[in-house]
C-alpha positions, -999 to 999 in steps of 0.1 A, spaced: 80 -6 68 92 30 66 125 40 85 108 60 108 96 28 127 61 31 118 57 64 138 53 90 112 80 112 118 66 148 99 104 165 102 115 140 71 81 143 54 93 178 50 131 175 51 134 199 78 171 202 95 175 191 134 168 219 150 141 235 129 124 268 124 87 283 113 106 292 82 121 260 75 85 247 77 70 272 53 96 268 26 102 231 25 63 227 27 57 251 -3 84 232 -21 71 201 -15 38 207 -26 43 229 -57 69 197 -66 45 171 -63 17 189 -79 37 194 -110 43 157 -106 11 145 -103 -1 174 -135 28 157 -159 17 120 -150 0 105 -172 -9 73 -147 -19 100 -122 -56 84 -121 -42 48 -114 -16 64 -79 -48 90 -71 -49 74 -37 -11 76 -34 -9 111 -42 -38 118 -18 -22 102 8 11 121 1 -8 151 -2 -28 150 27 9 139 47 26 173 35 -6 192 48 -7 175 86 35 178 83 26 214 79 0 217 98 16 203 130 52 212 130 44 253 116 26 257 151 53 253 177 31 245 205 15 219 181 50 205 171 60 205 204 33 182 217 35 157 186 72 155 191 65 144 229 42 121 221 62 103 191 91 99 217 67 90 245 51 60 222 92 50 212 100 50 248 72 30 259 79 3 230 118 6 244 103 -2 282 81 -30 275 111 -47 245 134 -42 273 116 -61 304 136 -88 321 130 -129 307 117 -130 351 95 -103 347 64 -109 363 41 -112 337 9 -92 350 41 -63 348 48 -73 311 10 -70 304 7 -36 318 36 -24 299 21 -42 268 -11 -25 274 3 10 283 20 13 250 -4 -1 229 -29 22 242 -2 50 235 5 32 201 -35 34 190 -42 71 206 -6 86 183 -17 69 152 -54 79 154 -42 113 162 -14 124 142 -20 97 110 -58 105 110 -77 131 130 -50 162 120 -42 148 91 -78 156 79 -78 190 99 -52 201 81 -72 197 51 -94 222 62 -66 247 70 -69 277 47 -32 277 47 -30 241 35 -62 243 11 -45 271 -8 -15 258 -14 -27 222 -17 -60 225 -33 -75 204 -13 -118 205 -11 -143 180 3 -139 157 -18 -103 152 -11 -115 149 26 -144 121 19 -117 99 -5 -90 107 21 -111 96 52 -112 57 38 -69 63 26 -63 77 62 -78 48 81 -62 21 55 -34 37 65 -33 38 98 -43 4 104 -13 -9 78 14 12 99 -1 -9 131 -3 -42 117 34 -34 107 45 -21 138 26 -53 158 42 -78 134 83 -66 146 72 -63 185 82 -93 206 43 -106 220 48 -141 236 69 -173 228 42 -194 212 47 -229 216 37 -256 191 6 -277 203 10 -308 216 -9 -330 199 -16 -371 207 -27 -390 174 -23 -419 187 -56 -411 205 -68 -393 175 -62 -418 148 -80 -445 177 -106 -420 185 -112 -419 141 -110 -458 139 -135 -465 161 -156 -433 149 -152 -447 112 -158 -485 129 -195 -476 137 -188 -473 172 -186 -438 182 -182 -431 218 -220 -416 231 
């Protein structure tokens, strides 16, 4: 799991200082890019990490993408904190907490959980892609976007398995099984004389 919590934060994608500007954006992207382009031109394994360097490729372009536009930025940066706070609300319910109330907290954020990661880890990722911005300092074509589109949703889905594996669900208690009736249930089954 990244340090980020599983919600892609783009301001450490790019390195950006707290608070940023347009330019900071702009800079750090270029940077980025040109260094992991000259990365991926001197490795010789490139062909064996191609989906990793898509992936990190395509991550720089939405980082870009998103946080260069302020209105853009503004709204994924609301929406990151929204999904954090909602996780906070439902981790923090009370051990009495009625649980129709837990549910609908559960349900709330998970529905916030699903709509961020489709959004910002998917469906801008891949607009970005087809920014003229991004494609010229990226290189990114089509056929980035078709081998992305698979990477993206692999992607996705990891972060929420991650993020669903550290969230508190229920207590699940071990089954209560009697094999005492079993094992007399299989004697007489093995006997010949199975109940009808």
């Amino acid at each position: 799991m990244t340090d980020d919590l599983g919600y892609i934060d783009y301001r450490t994608v790019l390195a950006l200082p707290d608070p940023y500007k347009p330019a900071d954006v702009i800079r750090s992207y270029k940077k980025r890019m040109k260094q992991l382009l000259i990365e991926i031109s001197e490795n010789e394994h490139a062909h064996e990490r191609q989906q990793q360097y898509l992936l990190q490729i395509a991550q720089l372009n939405a980082a870009f993408y998103i946080l260069r536009d302020r209105e853009r930025g503004e709204r994924y940066l609301q929406a990151r904190d929204e999904v954090i706070r909602l996780e906070q609300d439902w981790r923090g319910t009370e051990e009495g907490t009625v649980p129709e109330e837990e549910d609908k907290l559960r349900r709330r954020y998970d529905q916030a959980l699903r709509d961020f990661l489709a959004a910002y880890m998917e469906e801008y990722v891949l607009e970005a892609g087809r920014d003229p911005e991004c494609v010229e300092h990226s290189g990114w074509n089509p056929s980035h976007e078709r081998h992305a589109g698979r990477i993206l949703r692999q992607n996705r889905q990891q972060r929420y398995q991650e993020i669903h594996e550290r969230l508190p669900y229920f207590e699940i208690s071990p089954p209560e099984i009697a094999w005492e009736e079993r094992a007399s249930f299989l004697d007489t089954l093995l006997q010949g004389d199975a109940p009808a």
